[in-house]
ROMI-899179 format. One record per residue (C-alpha): residue number from 1; residue in three letters; chain; x, y negated, z. Coordinates in nm, 2 decimals, always signed. Example, Ala and Ser with C-alpha at 12.3 -4.5 7.8 and 13.67 -1.06 7.14 Angstrom:
BEGIN
+-----+---------+--------+--------+--------+--------+
! num ! residuo ! cadena !   east !  north !     up !
+-----+---------+--------+--------+--------+--------+
!   1 !     ala !      A !  +1.23 !  +0.45 !  +0.78 !
!   2 !     ser !      A !  +1.37 !  +0.11 !  +0.71 !
+-----+---------+--------+--------+--------+--------+
REM end
This chain:
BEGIN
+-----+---------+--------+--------+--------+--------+
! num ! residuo ! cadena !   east !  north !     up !
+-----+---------+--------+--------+--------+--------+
!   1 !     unk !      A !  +0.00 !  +0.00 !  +0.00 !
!   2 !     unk !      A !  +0.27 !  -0.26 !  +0.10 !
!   3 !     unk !      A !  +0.47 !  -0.16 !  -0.27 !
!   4 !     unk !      A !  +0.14 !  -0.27 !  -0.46 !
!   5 !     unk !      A !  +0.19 !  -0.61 !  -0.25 !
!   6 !     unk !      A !  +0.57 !  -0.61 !  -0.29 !
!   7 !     unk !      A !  +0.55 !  -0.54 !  -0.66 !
!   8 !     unk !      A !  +0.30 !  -0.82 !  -0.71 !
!   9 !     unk !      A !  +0.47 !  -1.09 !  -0.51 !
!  10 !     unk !      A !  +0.81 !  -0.99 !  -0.74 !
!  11 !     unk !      A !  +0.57 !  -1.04 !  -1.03 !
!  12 !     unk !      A !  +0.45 !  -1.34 !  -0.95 !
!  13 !     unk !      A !  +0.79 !  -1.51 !  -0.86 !
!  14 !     unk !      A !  +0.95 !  -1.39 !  -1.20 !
!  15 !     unk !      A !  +0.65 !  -1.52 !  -1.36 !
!  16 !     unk !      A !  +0.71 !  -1.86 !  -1.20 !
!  17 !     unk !      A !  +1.12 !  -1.86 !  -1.24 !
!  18 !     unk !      A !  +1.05 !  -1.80 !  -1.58 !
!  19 !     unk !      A !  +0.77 !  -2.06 !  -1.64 !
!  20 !     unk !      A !  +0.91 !  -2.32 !  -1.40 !
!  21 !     unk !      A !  +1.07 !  -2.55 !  -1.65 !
!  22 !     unk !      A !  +0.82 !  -2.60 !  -1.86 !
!  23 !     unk !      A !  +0.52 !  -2.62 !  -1.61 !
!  24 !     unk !      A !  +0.77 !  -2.91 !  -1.47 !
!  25 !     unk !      A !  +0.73 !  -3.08 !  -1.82 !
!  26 !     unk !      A !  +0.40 !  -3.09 !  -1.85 !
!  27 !     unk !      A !  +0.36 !  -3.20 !  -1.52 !
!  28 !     unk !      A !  +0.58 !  -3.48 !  -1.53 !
!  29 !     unk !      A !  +0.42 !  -3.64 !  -1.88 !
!  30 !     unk !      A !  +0.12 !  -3.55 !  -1.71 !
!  31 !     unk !      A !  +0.13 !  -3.74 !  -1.39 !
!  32 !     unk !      A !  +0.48 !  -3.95 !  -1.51 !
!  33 !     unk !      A !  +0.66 !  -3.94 !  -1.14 !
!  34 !     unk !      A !  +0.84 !  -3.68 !  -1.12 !
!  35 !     unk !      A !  +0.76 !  -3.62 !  -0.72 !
!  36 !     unk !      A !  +0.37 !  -3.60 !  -0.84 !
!  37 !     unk !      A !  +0.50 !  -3.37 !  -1.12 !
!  38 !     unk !      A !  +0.68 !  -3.13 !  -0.84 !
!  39 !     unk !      A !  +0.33 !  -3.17 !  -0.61 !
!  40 !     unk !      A !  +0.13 !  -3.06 !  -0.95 !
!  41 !     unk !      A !  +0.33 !  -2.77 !  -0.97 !
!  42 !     unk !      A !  +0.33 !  -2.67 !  -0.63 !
!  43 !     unk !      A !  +0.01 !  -2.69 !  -0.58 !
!  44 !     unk !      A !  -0.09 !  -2.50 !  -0.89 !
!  45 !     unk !      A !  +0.13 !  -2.23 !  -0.83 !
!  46 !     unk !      A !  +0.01 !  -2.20 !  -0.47 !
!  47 !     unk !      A !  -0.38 !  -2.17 !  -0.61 !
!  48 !     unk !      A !  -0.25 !  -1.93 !  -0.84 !
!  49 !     unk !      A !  -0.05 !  -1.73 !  -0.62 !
!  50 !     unk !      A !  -0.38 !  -1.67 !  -0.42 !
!  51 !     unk !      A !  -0.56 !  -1.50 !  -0.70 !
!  52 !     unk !      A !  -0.21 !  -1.35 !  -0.90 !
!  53 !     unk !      A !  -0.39 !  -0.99 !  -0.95 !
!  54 !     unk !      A !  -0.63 !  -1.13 !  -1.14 !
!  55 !     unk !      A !  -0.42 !  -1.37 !  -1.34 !
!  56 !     unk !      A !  -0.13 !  -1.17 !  -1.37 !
!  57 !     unk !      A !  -0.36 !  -0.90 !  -1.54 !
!  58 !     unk !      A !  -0.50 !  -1.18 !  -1.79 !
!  59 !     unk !      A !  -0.44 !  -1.13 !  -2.11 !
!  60 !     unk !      A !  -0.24 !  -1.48 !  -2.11 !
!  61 !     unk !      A !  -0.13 !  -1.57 !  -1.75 !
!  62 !     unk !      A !  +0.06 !  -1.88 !  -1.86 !
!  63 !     unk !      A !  -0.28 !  -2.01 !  -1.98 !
!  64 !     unk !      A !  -0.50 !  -1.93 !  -1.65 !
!  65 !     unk !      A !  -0.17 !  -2.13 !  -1.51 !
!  66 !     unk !      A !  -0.18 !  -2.43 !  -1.77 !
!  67 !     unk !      A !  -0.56 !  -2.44 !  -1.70 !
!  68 !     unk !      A !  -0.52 !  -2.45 !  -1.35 !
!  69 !     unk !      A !  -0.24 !  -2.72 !  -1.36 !
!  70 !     unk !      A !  -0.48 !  -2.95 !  -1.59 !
!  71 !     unk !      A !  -0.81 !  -2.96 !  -1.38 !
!  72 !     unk !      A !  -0.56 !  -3.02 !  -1.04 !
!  73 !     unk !      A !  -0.46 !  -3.33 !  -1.22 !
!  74 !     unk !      A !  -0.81 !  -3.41 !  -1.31 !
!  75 !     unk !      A !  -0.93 !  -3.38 !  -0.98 !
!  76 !     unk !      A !  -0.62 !  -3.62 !  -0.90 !
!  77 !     unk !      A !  -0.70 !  -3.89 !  -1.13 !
!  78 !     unk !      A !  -1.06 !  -3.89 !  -1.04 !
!  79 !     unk !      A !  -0.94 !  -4.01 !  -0.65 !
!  80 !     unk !      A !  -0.82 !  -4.25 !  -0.88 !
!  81 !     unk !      A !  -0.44 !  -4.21 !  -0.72 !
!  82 !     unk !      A !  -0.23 !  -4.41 !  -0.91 !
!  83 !     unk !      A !  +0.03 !  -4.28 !  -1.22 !
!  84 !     unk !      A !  +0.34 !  -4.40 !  -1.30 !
!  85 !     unk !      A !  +0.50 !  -4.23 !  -1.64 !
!  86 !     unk !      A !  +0.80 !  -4.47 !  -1.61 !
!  87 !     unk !      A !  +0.93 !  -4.55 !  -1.31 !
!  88 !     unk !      A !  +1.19 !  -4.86 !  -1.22 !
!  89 !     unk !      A !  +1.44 !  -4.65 !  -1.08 !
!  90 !     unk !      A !  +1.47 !  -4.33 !  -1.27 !
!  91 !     unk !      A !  +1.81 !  -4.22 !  -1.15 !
!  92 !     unk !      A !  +1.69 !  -3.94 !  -0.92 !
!  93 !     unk !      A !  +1.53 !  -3.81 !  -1.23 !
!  94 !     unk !      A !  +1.65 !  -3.44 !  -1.35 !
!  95 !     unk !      A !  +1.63 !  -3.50 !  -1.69 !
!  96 !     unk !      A !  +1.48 !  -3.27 !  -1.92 !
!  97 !     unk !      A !  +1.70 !  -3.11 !  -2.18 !
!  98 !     unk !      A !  +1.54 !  -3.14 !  -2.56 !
!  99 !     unk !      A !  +1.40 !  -2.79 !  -2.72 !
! 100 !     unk !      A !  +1.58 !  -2.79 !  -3.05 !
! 101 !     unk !      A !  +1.36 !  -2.91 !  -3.33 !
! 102 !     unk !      A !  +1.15 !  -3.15 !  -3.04 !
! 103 !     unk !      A !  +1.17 !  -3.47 !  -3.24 !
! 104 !     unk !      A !  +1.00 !  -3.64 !  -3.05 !
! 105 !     unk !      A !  +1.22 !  -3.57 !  -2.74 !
! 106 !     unk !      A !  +1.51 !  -3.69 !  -2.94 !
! 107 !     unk !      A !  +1.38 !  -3.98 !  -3.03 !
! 108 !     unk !      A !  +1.63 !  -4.27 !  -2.91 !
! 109 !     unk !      A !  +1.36 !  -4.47 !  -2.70 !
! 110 !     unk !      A !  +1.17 !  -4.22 !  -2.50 !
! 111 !     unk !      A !  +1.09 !  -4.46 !  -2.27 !
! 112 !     unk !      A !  +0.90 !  -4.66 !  -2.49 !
! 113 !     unk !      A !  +0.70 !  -4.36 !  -2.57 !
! 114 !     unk !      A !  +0.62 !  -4.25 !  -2.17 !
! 115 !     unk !      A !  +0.51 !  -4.65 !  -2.13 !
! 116 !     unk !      A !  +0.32 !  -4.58 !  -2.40 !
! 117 !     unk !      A !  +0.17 !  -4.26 !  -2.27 !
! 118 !     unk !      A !  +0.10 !  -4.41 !  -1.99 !
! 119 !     unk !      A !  -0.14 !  -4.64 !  -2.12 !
! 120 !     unk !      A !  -0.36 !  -4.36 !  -2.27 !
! 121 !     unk !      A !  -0.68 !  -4.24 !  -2.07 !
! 122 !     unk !      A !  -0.59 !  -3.95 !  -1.89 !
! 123 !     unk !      A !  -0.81 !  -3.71 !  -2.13 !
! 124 !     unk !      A !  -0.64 !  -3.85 !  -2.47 !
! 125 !     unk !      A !  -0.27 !  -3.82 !  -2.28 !
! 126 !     unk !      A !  -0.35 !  -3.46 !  -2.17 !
! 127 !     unk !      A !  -0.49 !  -3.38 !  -2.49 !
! 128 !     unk !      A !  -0.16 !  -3.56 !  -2.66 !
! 129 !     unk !      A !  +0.07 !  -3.37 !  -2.40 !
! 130 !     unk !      A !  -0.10 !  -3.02 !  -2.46 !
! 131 !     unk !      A !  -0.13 !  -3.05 !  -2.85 !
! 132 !     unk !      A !  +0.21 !  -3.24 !  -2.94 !
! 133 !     unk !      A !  +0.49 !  -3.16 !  -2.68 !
! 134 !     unk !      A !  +0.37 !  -2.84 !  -2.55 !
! 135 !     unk !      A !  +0.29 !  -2.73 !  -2.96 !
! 136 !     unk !      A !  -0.06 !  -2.58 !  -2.83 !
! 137 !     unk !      A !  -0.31 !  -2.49 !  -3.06 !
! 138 !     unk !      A !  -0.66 !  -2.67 !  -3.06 !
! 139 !     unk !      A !  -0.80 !  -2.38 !  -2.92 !
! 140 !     unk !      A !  -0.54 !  -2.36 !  -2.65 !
! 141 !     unk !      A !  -0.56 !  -2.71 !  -2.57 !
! 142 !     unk !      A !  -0.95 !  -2.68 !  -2.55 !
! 143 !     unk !      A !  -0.91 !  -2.38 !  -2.28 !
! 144 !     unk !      A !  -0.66 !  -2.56 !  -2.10 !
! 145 !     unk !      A !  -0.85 !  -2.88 !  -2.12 !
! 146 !     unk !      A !  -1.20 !  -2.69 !  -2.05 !
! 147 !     unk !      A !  -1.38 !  -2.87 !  -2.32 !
! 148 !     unk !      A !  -1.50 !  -2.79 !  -2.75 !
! 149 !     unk !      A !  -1.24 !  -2.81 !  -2.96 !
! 150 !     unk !      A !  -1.37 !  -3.10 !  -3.14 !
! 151 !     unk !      A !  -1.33 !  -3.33 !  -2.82 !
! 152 !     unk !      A !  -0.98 !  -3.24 !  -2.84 !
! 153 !     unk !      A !  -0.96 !  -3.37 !  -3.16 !
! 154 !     unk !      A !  -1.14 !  -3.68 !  -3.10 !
! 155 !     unk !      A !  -0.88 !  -3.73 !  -2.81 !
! 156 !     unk !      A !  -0.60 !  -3.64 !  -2.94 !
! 157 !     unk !      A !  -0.66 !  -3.84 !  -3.27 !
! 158 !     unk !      A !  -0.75 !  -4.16 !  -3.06 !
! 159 !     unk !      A !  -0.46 !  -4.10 !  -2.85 !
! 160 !     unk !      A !  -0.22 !  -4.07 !  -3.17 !
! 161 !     unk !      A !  -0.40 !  -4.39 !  -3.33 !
! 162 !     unk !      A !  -0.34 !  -4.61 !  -3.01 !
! 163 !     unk !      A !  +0.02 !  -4.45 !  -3.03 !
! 164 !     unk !      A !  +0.08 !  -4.54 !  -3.38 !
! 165 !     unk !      A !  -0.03 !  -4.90 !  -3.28 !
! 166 !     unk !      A !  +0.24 !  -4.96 !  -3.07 !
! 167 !     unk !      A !  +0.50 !  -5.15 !  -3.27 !
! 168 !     unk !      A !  +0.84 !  -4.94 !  -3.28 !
! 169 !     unk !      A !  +0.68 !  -4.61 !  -3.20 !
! 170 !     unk !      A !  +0.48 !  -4.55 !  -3.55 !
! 171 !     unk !      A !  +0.75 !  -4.35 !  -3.71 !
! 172 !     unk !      A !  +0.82 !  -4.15 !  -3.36 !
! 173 !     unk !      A !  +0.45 !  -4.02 !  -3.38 !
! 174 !     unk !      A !  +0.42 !  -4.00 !  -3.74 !
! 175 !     unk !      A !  +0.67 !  -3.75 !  -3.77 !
! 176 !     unk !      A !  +0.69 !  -3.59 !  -3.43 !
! 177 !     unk !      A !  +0.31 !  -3.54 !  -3.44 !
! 178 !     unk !      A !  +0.11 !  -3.32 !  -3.68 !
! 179 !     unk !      A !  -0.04 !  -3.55 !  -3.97 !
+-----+---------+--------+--------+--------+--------+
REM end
């Protein structure tokens, strides 16, 4: 009985050493402070630690996680805390190392594109974040989101549209994004 427990609990943390990184991404151009980012992640993995049998038999636990992750920070902006995607002092920031092929994580003024992220409604960034950086599918991004896959594409094309009206960042989201 106790090797059922054991086994999942070793499941569970290679699961999370594994996805770590990445769930710290999203968090982060999620929430844009990097201590919100590690709360978001924490608390996401401690919900899903709770109920890890039934998402680790999913047939795509890194989406039950994703899903999770998206409606804590819903819940979070509707307490209306307060986001910051750029803060003034950045220098405790671990920065994030570029996928190969990221353009838009290469591009040479990133932090014109957080500000600019920043500015979105929280729906359009998520749906920006999910569908662009994270390379989701609409489908994925509407299961992570919880909503039709056509409000993901009315987000995430009014999202783009307000990006692409940003002076400077036009070509970043023109070719990083998918046209």
């Amino acid at each position: 009985m106790g090797d059922g427990k054991q086994t999942r609990n070793e499941e569970f943390q290679s699961f999370m050493v594994g996805r770590w990184p990445r769930l710290m991404r999203t968090a982060f151009l999620l929430t844009g402070e990097q201590h919100a980012a590690e709360d978001l992640v924490q608390s996401t993995l401690e919900q899903v630690f709770v109920a890890w049998r039934r998402v680790g038999a999913a047939d795509d636990p890194e989406a039950y996680v994703r899903r999770v992750m998206i409606n804590a920070h819903a819940r979070r902006h509707r307490r209306r805390l307060r986001e910051f995607l750029a803060p003034k002092d950045d220098s405790g920031l671990v920065r994030e190392v570029a996928d190969t092929g990221d353009r838009i994580a290469q591009a040479d003024d990133r932090g014109a594109l957080l500000k600019a992220l920043a500015q979105l409604p929280a729906r359009q960034r998520e749906a920006v974040v999910l569908r662009y950086w994270e390379d989701l599918t609409e489908t994925q991004t509407a299961e992570a989101m919880g909503c039709s896959v056509g409000t993901v594409k009315s987000n995430a094309a009014k999202g783009i549209a307000k990006l692409r009206a940003i002076p400077g960042l036009a070509e970043t989201v023109t070719h990083g994004g998918r046209k």
